[in-house]
N, C-alpha and C positions, 0 to 999 in steps of 0.2 A: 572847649578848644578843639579845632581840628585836627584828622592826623595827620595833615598837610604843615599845619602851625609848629606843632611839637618838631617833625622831624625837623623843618628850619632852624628851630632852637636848640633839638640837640646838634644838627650839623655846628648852629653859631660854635657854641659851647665848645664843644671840641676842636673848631680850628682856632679860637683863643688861646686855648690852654696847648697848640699843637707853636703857633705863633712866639707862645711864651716861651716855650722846652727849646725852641730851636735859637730864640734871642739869647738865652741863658748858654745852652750848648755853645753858640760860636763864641759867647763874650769868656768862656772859659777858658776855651781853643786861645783865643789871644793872647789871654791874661797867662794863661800856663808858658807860652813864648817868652813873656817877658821875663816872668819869673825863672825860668831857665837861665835868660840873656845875663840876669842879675844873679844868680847864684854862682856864673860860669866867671864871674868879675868882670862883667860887661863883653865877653866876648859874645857873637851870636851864637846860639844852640846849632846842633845839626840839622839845615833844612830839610836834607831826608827824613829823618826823624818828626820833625814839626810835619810834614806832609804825610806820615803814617800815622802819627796822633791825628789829624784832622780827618782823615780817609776813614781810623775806623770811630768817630765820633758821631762823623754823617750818615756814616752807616747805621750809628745806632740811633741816630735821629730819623731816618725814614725806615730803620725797623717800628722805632716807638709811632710814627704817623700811620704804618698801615694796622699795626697793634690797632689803635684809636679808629681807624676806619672799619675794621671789622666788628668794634665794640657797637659804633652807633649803629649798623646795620641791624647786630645782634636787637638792639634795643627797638628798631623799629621795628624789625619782625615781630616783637613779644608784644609792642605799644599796639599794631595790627591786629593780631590775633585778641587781645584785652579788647578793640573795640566793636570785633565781630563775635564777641561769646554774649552767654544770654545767659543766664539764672544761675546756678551753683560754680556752672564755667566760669563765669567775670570775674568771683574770687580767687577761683586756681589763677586766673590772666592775670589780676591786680598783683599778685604776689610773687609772680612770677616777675615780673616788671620790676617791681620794690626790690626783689636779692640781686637781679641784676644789676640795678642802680646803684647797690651797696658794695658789690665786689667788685665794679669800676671804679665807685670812687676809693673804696680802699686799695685796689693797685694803683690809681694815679695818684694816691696819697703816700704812696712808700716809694714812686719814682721819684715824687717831687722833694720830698724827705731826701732823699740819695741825690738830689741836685744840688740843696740846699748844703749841703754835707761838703760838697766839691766845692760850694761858692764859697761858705766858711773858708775853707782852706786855700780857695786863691785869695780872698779880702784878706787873711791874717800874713800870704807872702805879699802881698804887695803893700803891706804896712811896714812890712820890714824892708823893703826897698825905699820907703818913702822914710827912713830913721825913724826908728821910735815905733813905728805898730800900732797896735791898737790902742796900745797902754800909757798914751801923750805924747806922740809925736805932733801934736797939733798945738798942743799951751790951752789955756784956757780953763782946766776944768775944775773942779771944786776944792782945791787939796788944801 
């Protein structure tokens, strides 16, 4: 495979997962509004406030994007050099490639983990807006 091919597919890769964190990020931003609106007994939240939650959110969403663009860089530099070494080099290169590959995906596995954490928490408030929760507000299930 080329190092023309890789780096397209790490670019893919990353602006999927960059695509994802910001779908999630806003629909949090939203969902945290309502939960407010509903906790407040229906009054609205303070829009200043909802506007300083969303400001430093996006923040931390185009910190997490350029995070991610310096990652793939890192990686093509090291995918680079892996395919200009020659005899005992290509092993340090291969491996050098492999820990990098490892400690990306473990910090983008503890960011998405701390997503996943947030999402919990806004799906369990707006189960409680919707009566009932998680725990049969819908009927149906096996009891």
């Amino acid at each position: 495979m080329s190092i023309e091919r890789r780096q397209r597919r790490t670019r893919l890769a990353g602006s999927i997962m960059v695509i994802a964190a910001i779908t999630l990020v806003w629909g949090l931003a939203a969902g945290r509004a309502g939960a407010q609106t509903a906790q407040q007994g229906g009054t609205p939240a303070d829009p200043q406030a909802q506007m300083t939650e969303m400001m430093a959110q996006r923040q931390q969403m185009m910190q997490m994007m350029q995070d991610m663009q310096v990652m793939d860089q890192q990686l093509n530099e090291l995918v680079a050099k892996m395919d200009a070494a020659q005899g005992a080099a290509k092993m340090d290169a291969v491996t050098a490639v492999v820990r990098a590959l490892v400690t990306q995906h473990t910090q983008m596995r503890g960011r998405m983990m701390g997503m996943q954490g947030r999402m919990m928490e806004h799906m369990m408030s707006m189960g409680g807006m919707m009566g009932g929760g998680m725990r049969g507000g819908r009927g149906g299930g096996n009891r």
